[in-house]
VMD Tcl script that builds the backbone (N, CA, C; Angstrom):
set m [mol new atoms 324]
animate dup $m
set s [atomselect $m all]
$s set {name element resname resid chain x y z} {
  {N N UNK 1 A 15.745 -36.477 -7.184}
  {CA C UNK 1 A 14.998 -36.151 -5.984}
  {C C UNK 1 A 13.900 -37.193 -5.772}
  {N N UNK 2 A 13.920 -37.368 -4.211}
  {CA C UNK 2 A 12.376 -38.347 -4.151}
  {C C UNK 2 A 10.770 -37.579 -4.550}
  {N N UNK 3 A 9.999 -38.285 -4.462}
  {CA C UNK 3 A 8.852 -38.129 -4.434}
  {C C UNK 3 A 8.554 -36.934 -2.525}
  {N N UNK 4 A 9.428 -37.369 -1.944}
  {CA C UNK 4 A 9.116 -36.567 -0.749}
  {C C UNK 4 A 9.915 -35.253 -1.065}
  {N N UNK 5 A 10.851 -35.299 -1.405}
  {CA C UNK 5 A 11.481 -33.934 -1.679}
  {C C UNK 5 A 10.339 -33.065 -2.576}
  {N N UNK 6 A 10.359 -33.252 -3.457}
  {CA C UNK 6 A 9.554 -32.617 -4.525}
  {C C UNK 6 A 8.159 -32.374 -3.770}
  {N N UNK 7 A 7.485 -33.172 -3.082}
  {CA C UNK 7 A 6.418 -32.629 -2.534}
  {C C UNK 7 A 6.199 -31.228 -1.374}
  {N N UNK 8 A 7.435 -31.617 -0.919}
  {CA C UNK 8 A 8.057 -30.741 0.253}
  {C C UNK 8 A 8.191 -28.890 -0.357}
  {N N UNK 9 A 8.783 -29.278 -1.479}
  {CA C UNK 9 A 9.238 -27.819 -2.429}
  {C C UNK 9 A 8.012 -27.827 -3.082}
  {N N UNK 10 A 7.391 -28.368 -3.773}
  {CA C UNK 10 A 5.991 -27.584 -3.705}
  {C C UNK 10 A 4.973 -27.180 -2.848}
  {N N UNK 11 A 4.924 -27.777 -1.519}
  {CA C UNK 11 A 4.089 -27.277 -0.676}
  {C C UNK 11 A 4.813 -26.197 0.235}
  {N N UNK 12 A 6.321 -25.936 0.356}
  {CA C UNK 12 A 6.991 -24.448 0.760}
  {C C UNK 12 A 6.721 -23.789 -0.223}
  {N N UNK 13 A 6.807 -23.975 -1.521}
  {CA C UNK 13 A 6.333 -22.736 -2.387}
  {C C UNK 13 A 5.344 -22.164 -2.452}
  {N N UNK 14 A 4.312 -23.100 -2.266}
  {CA C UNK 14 A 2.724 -22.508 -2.127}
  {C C UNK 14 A 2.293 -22.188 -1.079}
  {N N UNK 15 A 3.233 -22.532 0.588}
  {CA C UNK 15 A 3.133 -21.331 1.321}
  {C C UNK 15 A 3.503 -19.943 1.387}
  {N N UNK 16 A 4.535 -20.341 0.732}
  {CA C UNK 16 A 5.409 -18.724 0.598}
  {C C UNK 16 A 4.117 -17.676 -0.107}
  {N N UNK 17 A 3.516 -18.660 -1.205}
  {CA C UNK 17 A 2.827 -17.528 -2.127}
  {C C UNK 17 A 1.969 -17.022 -1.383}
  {N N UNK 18 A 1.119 -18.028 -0.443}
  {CA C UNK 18 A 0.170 -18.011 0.288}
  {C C UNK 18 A 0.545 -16.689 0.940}
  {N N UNK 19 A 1.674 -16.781 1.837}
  {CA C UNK 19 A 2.246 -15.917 2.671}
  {C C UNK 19 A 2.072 -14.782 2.276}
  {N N UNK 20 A 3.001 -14.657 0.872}
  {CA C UNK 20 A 3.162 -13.022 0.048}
  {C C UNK 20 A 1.746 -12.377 0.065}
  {N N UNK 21 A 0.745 -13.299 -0.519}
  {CA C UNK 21 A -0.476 -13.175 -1.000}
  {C C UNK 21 A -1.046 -11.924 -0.214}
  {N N UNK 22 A -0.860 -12.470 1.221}
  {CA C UNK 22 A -1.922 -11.957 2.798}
  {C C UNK 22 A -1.090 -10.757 2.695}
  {N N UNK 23 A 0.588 -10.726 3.007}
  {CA C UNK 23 A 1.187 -9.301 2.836}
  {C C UNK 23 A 0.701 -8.271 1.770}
  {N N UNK 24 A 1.183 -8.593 0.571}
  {CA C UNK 24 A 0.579 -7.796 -0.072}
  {C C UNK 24 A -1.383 -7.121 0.133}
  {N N UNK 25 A -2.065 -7.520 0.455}
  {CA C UNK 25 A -3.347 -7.649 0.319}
  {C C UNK 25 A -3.016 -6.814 1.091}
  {N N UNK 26 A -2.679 -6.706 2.169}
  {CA C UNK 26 A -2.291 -5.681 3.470}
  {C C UNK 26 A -1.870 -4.335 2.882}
  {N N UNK 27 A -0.602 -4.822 2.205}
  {CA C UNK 27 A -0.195 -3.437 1.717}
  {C C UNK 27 A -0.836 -2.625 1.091}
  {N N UNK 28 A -2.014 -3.626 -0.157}
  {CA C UNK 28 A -2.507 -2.578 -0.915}
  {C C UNK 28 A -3.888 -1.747 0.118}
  {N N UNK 29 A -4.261 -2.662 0.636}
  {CA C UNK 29 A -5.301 -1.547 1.614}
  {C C UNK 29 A -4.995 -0.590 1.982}
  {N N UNK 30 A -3.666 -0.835 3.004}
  {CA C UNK 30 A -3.182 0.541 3.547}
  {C C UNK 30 A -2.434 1.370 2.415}
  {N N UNK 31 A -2.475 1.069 1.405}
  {CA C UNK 31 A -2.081 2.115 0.111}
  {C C UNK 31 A -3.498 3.003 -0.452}
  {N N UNK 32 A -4.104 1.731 -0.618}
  {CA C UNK 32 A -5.968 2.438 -0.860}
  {C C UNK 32 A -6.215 3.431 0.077}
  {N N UNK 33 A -6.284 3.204 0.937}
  {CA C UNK 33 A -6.768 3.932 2.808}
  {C C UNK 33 A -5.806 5.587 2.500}
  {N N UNK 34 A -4.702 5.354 2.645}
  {CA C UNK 34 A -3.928 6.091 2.112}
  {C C UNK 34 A -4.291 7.293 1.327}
  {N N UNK 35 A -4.429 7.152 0.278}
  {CA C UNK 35 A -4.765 7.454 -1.064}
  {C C UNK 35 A -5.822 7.910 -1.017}
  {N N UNK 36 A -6.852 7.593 -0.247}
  {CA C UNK 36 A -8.478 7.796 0.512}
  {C C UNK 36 A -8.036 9.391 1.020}
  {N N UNK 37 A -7.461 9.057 1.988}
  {CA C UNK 37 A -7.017 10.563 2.851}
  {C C UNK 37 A -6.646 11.133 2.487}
  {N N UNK 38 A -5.914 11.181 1.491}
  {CA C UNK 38 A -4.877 12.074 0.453}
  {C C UNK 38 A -6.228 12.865 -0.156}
  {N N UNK 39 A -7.186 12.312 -0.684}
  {CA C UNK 39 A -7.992 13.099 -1.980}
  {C C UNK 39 A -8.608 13.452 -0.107}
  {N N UNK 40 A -9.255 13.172 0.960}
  {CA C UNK 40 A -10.468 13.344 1.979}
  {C C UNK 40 A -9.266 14.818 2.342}
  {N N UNK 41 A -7.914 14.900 1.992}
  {CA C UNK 41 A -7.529 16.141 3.258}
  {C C UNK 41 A -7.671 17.264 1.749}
  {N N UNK 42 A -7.340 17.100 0.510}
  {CA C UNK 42 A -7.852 18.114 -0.333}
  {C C UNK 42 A -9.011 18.863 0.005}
  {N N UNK 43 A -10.383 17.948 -0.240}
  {CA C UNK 43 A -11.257 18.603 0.167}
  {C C UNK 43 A -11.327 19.114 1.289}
  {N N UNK 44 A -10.931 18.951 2.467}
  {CA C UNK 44 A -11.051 19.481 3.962}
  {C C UNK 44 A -9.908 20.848 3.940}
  {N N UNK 45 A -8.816 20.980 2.992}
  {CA C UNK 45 A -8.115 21.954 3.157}
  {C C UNK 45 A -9.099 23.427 2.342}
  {N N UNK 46 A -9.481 22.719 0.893}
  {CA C UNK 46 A -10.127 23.986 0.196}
  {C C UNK 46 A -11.470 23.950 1.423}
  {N N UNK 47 A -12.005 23.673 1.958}
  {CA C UNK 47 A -13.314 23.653 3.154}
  {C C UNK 47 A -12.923 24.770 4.197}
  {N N UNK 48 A -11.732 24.684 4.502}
  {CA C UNK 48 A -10.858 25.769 5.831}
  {C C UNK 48 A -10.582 26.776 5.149}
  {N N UNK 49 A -10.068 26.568 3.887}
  {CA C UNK 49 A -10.064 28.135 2.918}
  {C C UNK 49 A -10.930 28.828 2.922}
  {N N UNK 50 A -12.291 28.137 2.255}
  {CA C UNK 50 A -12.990 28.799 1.955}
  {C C UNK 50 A -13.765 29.373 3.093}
  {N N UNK 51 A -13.795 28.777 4.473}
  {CA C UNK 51 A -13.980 29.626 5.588}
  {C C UNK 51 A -13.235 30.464 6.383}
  {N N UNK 52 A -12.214 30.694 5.906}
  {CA C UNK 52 A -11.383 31.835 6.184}
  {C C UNK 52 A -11.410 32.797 5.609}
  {N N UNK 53 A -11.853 32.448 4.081}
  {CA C UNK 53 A -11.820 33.426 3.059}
  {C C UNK 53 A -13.656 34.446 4.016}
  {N N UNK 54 A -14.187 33.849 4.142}
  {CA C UNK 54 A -15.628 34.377 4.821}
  {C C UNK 54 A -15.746 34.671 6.121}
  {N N UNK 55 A -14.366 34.165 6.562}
  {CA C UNK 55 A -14.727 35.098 7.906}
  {C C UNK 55 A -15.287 33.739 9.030}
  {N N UNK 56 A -15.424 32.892 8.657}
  {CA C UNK 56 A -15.425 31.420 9.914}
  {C C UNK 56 A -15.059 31.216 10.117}
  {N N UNK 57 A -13.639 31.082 9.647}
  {CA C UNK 57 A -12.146 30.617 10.587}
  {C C UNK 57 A -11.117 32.039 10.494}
  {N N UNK 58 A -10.633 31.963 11.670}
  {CA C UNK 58 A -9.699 32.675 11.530}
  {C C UNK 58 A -8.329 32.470 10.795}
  {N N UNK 59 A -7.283 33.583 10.800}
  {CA C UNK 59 A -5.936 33.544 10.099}
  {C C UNK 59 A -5.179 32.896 11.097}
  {N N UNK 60 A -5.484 32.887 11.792}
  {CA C UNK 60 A -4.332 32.434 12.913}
  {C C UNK 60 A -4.720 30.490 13.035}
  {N N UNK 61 A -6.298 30.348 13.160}
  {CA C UNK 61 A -6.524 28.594 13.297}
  {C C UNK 61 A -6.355 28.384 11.888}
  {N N UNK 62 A -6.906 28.839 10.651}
  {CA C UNK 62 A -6.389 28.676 9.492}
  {C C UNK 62 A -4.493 28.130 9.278}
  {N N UNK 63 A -4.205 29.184 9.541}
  {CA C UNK 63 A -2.449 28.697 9.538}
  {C C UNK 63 A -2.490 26.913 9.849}
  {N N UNK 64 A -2.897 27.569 11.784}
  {CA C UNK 64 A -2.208 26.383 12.335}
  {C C UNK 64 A -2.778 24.841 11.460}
  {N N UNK 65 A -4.255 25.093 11.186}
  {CA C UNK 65 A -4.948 23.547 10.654}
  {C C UNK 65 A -4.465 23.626 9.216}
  {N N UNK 66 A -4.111 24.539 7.755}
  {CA C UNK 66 A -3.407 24.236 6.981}
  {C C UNK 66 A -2.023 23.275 7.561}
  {N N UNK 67 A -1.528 23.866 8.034}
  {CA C UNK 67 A -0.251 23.525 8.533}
  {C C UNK 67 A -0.195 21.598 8.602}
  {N N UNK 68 A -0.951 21.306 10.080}
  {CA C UNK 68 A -1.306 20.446 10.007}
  {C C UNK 68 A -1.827 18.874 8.610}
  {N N UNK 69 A -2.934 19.885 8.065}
  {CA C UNK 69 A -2.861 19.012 7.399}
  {C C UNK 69 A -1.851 18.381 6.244}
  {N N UNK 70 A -1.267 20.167 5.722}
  {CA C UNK 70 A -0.054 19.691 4.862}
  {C C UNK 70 A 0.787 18.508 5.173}
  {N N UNK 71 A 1.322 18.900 6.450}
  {CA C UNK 71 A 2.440 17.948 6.825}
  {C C UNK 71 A 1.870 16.296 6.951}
  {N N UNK 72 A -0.019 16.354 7.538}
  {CA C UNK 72 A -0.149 14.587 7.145}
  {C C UNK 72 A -0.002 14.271 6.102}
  {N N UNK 73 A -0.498 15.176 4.830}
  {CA C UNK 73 A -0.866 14.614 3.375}
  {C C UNK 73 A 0.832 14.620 2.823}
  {N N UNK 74 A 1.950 15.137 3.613}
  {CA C UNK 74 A 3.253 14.616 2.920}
  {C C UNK 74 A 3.498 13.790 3.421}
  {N N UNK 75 A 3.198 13.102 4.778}
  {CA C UNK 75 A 3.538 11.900 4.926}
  {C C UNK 75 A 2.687 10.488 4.616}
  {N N UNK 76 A 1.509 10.870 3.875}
  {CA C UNK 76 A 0.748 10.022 3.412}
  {C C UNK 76 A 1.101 9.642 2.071}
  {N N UNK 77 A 1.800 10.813 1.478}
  {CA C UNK 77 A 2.573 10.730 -0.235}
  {C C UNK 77 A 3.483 9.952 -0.016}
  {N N UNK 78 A 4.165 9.919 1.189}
  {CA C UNK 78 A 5.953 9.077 1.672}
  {C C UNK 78 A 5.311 7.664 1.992}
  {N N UNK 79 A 3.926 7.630 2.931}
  {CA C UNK 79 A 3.673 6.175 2.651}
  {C C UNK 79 A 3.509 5.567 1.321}
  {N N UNK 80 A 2.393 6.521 0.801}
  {CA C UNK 80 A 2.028 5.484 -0.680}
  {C C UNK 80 A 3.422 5.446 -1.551}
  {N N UNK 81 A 3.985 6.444 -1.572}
  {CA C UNK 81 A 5.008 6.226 -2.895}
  {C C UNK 81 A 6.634 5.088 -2.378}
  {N N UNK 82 A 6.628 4.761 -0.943}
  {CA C UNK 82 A 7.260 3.685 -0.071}
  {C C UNK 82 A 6.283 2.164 -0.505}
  {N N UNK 83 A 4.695 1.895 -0.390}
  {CA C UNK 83 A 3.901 1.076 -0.559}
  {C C UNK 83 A 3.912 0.832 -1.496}
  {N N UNK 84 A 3.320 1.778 -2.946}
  {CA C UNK 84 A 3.439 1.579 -4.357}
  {C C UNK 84 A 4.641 0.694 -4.798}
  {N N UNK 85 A 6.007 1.471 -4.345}
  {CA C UNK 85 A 6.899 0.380 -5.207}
  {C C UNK 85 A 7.223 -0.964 -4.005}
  {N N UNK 86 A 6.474 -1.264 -2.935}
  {CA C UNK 86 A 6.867 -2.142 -2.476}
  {C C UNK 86 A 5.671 -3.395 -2.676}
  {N N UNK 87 A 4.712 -2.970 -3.436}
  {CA C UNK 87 A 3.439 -3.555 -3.950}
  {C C UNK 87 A 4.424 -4.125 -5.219}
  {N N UNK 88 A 4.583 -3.149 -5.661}
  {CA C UNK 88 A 5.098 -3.671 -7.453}
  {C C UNK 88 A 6.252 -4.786 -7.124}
  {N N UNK 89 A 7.031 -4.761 -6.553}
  {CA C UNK 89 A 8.092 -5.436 -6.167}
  {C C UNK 89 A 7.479 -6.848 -5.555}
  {N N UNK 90 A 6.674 -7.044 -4.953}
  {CA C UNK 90 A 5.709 -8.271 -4.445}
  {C C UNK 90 A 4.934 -8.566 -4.948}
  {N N UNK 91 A 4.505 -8.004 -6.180}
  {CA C UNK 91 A 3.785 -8.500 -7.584}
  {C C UNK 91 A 4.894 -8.710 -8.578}
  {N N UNK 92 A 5.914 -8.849 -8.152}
  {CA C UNK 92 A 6.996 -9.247 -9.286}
  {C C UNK 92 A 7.312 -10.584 -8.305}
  {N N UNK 93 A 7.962 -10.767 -7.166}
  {CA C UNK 93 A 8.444 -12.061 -6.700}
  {C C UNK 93 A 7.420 -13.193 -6.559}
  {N N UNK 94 A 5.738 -12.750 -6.754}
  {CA C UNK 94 A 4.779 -13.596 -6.573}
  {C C UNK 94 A 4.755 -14.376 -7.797}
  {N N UNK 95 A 4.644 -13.949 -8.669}
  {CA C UNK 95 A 4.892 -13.648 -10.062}
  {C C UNK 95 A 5.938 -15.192 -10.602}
  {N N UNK 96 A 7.080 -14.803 -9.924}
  {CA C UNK 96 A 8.670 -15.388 -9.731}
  {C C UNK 96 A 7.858 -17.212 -9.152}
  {N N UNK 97 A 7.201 -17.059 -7.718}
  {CA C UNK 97 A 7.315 -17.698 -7.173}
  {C C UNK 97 A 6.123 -18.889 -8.104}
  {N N UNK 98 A 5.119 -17.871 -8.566}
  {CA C UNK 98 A 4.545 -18.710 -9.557}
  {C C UNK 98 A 4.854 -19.830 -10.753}
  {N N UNK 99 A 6.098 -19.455 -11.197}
  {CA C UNK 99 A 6.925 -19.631 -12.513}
  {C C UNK 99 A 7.100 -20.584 -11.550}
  {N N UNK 100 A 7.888 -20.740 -10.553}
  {CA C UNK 100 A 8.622 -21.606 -10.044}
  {C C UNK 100 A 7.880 -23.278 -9.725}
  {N N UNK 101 A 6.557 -22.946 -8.739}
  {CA C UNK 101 A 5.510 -24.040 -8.922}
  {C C UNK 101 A 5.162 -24.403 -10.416}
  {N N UNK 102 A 4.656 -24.117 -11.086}
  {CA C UNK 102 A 4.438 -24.465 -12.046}
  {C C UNK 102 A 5.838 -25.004 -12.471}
  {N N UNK 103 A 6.919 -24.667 -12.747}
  {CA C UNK 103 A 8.321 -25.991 -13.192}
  {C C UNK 103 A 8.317 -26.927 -12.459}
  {N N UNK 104 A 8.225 -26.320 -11.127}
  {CA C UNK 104 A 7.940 -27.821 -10.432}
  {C C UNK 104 A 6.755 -28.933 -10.331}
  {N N UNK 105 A 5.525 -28.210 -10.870}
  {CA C UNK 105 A 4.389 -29.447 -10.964}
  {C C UNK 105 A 4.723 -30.230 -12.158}
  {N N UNK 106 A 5.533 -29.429 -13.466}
  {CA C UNK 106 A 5.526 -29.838 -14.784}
  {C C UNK 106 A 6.710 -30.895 -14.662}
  {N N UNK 107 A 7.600 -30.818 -13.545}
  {CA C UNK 107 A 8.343 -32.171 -13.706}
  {C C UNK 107 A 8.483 -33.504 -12.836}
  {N N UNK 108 A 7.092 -32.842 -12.180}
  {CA C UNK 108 A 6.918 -33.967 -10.794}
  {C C UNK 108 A 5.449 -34.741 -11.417}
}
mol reanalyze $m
mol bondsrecalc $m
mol representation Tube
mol addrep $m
């Protein structure tokens, strides 16, 4: 290979990483954020309990706002546990792509 080839494949590789880098960073926020709401709708569900249990909320808005929140906090479990292994999986090819620059600085 020339000197231009080899420069070429190391500077696509270290965009790619670049690239992965920004994705991932993305992902894990909206996994954090996530994960945020997950523990923020716990507390807000025992909060509606315990005012139902006293007589501030009713059985009937009780239902409907349990209800509610259940169904976000299962689809907040379907994001993170979709994110989680798609984090791990982009901390494995970064990983990959690392190995790869590095063979290529070590023989250029």
């Amino acid at each position: 290979m020339t000197q231009y080839e080899d420069d070429f494949i190391q500077r696509a590789a270290e965009r790619s990483l670049r690239e992965r880098d920004k994705a991932l960073a993305q992902k894990k926020a909206v996994l954090a954020q996530s994960e945020k709401r997950i523990a923020e709708l716990d507390v807000i569900f025992k909060r509606i309990y315990e005012d139902n249990i006293s007589g501030k909320l009713s059985d009937e808005r009780f239902i409907k706002l349990s209800r509610d929140y259940e169904q976000e906090q299962a689809q907040l479990k379907a994001v993170v546990e979709t994110l989680g292994r798609e984090v791990k999986q982009q901390e494995q090819k970064k990983t990959n792509v690392r190995k790869f620059i590095s063979v290529v600085k070590k023989y250029t």
